[in-house]
C-alpha positions as CSV (number, residue, x, y, z in Angstrom):
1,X,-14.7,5.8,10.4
2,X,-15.4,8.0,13.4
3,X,-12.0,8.9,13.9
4,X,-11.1,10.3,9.9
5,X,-13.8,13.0,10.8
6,X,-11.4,14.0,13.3
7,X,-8.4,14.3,11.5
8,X,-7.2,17.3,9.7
9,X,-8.0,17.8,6.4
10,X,-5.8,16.9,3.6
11,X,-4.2,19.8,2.1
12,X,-3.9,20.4,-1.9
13,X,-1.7,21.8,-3.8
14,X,-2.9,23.4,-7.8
15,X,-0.2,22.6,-10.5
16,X,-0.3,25.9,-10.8
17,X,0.7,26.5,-7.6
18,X,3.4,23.6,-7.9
19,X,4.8,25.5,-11.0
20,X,5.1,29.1,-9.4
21,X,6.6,27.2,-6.5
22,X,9.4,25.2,-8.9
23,X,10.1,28.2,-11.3
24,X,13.5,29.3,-9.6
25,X,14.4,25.2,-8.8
26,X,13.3,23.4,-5.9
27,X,13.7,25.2,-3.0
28,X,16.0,24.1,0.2
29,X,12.8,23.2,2.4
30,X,10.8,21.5,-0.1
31,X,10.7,17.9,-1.1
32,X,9.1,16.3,-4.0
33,X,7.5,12.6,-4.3
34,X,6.2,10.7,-7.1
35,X,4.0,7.8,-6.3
36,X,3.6,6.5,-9.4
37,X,5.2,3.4,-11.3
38,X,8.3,3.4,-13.0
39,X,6.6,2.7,-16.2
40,X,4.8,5.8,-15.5
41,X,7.6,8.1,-15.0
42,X,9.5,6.6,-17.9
43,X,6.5,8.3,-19.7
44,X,5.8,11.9,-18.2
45,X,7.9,13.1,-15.3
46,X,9.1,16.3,-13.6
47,X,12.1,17.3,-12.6
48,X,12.9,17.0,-8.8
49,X,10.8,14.5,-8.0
50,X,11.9,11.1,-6.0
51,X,10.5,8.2,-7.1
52,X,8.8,6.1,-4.8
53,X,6.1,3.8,-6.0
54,X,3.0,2.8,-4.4
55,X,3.6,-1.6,-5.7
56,X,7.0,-1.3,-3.8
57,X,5.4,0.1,-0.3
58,X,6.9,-3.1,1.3
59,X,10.0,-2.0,-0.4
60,X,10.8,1.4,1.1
61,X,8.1,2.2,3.8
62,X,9.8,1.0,6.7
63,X,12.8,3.2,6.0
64,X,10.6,6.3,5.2
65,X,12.0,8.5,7.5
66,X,16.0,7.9,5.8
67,X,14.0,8.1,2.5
68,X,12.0,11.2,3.5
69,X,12.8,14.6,5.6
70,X,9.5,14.7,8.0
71,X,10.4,18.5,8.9
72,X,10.4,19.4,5.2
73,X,6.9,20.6,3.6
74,X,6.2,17.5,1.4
75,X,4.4,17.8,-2.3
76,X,3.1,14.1,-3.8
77,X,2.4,13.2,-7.1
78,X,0.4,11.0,-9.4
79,X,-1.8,10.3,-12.3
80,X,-4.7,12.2,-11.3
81,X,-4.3,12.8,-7.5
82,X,-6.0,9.6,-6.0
83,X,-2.8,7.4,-5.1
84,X,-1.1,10.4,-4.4
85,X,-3.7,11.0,-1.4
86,X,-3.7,7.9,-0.3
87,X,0.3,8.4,0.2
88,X,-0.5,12.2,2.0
89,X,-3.0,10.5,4.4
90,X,-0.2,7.3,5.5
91,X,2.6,10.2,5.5
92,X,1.0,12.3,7.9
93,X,0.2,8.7,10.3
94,X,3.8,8.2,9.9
95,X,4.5,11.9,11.8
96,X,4.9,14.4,8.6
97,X,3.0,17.8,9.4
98,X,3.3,19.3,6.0
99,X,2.2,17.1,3.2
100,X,0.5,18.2,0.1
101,X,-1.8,16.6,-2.5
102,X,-0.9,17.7,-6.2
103,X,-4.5,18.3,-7.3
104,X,-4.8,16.2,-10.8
105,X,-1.0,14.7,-10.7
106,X,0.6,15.1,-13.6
107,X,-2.2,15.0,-16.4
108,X,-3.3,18.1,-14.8
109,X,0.3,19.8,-15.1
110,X,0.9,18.5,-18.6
111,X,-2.7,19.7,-19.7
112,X,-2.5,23.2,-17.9
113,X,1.5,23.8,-17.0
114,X,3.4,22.3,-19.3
115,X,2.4,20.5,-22.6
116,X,5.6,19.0,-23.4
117,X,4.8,16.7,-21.1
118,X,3.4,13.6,-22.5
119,X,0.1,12.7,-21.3
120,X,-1.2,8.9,-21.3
């Protein structure tokens, strides 16, 4: 556990934040992942966002870097933010410098951004 301490800190992004940053379209240098199942998504989702769920790791993380630009800066959501983290930390082993944790995944933007949204 020695080593974590060492590491940087994971970096956060507000859904506020995401929303100023999305309000002219997503711009050429940013990419947008969703962590969560398709079931999920099928209920509450946000334009932009690629799809890449945590129960299909085996599925697509070997191919991450076809998948996934590691130059671009890198926003990942979830429910609430917790698999969404766990998805910043295993980018950044994988050689991405500029991830970002959406702070309270998407029931956060539904509750504060956009109410349209379904939340569940």
């Amino acid at each position: 556990m020695s080593r974590q301490s060492s590491e940087a800190p994971l970096l956060d992004i507000t859904v506020e934040e995401l929303a100023d940053r999305l309000t002219d379209g997503i711009p050429e240098n940013l990419q947008l992942v969703d962590v969560r199942e398709d079931q999920e998504v099928e209920i509450a989702s946000i334009k932009g966002f690629k799809v890449l769920s945590l129960s299909k790791f085996s599925e697509w993380s070997d191919q991450i870097h076809v998948h996934l630009d590691h130059e671009k800066e890198t926003l990942v959501l979830c429910h609430h933010g917790i698999r969404s983290a766990q998805m910043c930390q295993w980018l950044k082993s994988q050689g991405f410098t500029n991830v970002k944790n959406i702070i309270g995944g998407i029931d956060a933007y539904s509750m504060v951004v956009d109410q349209s949204i379904p939340r569940y």
